[in-house]
N, C-alpha and C positions, 0 to 999 in steps of 0.2 A: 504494500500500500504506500502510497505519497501524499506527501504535503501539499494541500491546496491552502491559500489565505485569502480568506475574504474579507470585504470591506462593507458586502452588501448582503440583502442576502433574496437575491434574484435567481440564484443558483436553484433549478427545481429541485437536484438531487437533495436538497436539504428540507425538502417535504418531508423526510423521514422523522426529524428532528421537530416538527414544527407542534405547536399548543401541545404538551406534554407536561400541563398540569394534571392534579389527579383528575377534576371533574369530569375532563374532556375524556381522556383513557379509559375513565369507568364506564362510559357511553359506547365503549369499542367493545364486540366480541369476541372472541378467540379467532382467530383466524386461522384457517387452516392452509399453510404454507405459504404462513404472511413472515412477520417480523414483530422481533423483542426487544426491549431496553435492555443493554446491559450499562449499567453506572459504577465506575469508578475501575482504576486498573487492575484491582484484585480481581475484580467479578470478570471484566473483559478475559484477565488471565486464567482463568477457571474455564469461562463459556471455549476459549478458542481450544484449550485443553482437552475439553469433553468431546470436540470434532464438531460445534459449530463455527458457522462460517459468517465473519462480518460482510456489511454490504459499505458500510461508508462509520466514518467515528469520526466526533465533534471534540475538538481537544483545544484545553485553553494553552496558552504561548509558552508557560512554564512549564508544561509536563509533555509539551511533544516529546524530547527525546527521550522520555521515559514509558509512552507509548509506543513509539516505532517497532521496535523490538516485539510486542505483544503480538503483532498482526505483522510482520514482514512478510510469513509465507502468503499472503492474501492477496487477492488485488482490489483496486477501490480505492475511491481519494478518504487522506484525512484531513476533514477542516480544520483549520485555525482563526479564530480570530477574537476580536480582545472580548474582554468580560462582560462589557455594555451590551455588544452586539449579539452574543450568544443565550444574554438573558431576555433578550428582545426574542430571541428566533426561539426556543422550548419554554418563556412564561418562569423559568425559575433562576435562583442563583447556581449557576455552577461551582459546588464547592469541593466535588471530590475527581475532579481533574480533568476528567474525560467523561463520554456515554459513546456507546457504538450500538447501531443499527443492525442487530445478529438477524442471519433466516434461522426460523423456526426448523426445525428438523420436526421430524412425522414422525408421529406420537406411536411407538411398539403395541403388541398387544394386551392382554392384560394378562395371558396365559406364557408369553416371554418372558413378561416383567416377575412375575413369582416364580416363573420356575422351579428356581434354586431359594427359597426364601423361605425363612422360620417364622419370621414376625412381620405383619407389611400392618401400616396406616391406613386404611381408610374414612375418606374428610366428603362428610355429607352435608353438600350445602351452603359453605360455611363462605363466606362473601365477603369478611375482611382479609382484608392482603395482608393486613399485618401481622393476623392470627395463622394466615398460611405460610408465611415463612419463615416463622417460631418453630411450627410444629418441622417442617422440613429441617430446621437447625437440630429440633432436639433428636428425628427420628436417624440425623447423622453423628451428631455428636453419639447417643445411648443405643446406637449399635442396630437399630433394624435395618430393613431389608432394601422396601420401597415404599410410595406411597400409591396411595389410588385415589381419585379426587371425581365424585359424581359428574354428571352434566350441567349443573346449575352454580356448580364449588367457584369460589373465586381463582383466575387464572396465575397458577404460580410462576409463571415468566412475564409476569405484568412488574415493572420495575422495582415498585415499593417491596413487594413477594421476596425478589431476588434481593434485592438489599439489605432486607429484616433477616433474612436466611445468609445471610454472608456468603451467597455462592453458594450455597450447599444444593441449589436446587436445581444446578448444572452437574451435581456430583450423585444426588440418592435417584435411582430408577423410579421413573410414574409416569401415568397413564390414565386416560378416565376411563369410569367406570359405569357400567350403566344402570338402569332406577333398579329400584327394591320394589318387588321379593325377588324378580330375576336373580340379582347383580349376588344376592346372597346365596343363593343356588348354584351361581358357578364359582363362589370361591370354594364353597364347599365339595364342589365334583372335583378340585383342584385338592385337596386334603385338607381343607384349613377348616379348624372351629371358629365361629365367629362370634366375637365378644361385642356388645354394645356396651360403652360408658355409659348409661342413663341410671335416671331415678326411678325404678316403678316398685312396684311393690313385692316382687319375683327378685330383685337386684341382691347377689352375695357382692360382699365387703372384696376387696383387690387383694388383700391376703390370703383370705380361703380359694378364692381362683386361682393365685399361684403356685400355693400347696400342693396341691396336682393338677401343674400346668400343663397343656397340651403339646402336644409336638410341634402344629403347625399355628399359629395366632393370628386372625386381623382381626387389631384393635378398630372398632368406627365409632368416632367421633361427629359430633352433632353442632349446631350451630348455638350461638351466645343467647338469644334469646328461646326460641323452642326446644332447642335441642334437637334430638334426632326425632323423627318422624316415626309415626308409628306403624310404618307398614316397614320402614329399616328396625325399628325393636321387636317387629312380629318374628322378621326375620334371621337374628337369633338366637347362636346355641344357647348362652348365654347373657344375662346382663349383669352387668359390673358396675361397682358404685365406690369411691373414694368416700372413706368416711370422713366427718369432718366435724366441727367442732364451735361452739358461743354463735352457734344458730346461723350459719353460713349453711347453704346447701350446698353450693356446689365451685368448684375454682375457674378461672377465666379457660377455656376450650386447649388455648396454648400450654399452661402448666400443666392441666389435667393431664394431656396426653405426653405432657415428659414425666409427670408419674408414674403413670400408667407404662409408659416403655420401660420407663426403667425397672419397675417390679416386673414386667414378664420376661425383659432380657435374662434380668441377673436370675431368675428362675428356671428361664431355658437352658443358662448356661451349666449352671447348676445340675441338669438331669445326670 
């Protein structure tokens, strides 16, 4: 890739960059073999890692030469231009050095994606970005597999997602997944028992589920206000409840699910 400098910004190819506040973004659908935010040189160096490919990168004047390097095997211009201009052309400050315009890669199956997998995530719903790329940090940091993210989930390559996630959501395997009761049928033809986090009145405590943990686990996860649905809690084996304490029911979706992994990792591992 090379150094293009702007002064203006007449340039089409910089449509990619252009109103990327949240409002706008959250107005965009997933796009199926469209394009993603990556922000800042970690994340860029992670996405180009993982075998995605930039199309163009927006770089402010002091971290060119510490971009070049990340994207050289690529082709595509990298803009430059000063701080006024580039806050004018994406709506925000730029303060983490860079963003690049990555293509989306095509999303594996869902029966690729666990193949090989003890523990996977599954996130029903769940529409804050920020909440989805917590749980993608925690499901990298505490050791599961992959995640699997419904039809409706907020999209984890949407900027904010990958940010909150520090890159992790160029590194853990995912995939959507489709509605319940299906979606719960085929993990289970796949060997997995499926655990719901919810409240009902059938819910054992996350200790006694790990006691005799399963061999195969997807944790599903529900959204901040409903929670999961209840044709996903019909669906199954179990339901699981973090107990809790001075009259809290229940912790933010993000924590819950680094809980949560972490008792059935370190219980898996355990076997």
């Amino acid at each position: 890739m090379h150094p293009v400098r702007i002064d203006s910004l007449d340039d089409p190819r910089l449509d990619d960059f252009a109103r990327l506040t949240d409002v706008a973004l959250r107005r965009v659908t997933e796009p199926e073999g469209g394009l993603y935010i990556a922000e800042s040189n970690t994340v860029i160096e992670r996405a180009v890692r993982a075998g995605h490919a930039p199309r163009s990168v927006l770089v402010q004047e002091k971290w060119l030469d510490s971009v070049l390097p990340l994207v050289a095997e690529h082709d595509g211009p990298v803009f430059v231009g000063s701080d006024a201009l580039l806050e004018q052309l994406t709506g925000f400050r730029m303060h983490r050095g860079a963003i690049a315009a990555m293509h989306r890669p095509e999303l594996p199956s869902v029966a690729d994606v666990v193949r090989d997998a003890r523990l996977v995530v599954v996130l029903e719903d769940i529409v804050d970005h920020t909440n989805v790329g917590a749980v993608f940090r925690s499901v990298a940091g505490l050791g599961a597999d992959a995640v699997l993210v419904s039809p409706r989930c907020a999209d984890p390559l949407y900027r904010r997602s990958v940010r909150v996630s520090m890159g992790t959501v160029l590194q853990v395997p995912w995939t959507r997944i489709g509605e319940w009761p299906a979606a719960g049928e085929d993990l289970r033809a796949q060997g997995f028992h499926v655990a719901a986090m919810a409240l009902t009145d059938r819910s054992v405590d996350l200790e006694a589920f790990v006691a005799d943990v399963p061999e195969r686990v997807a944790l599903v996860m529900g959204t901040e206000g409903q929670g999961l649905t209840p044709a996903a809690v019909a669906a199954a084996d179990t339901t699981v409840r973090i107990p809790m304490h001075h009259g809290v029911d229940s912790l933010n979706v993000a924590a819950a699910s680094a809980v949560g992994l972490w008792a059935v990792a370190h219980a898996q591992r355990a076997r």
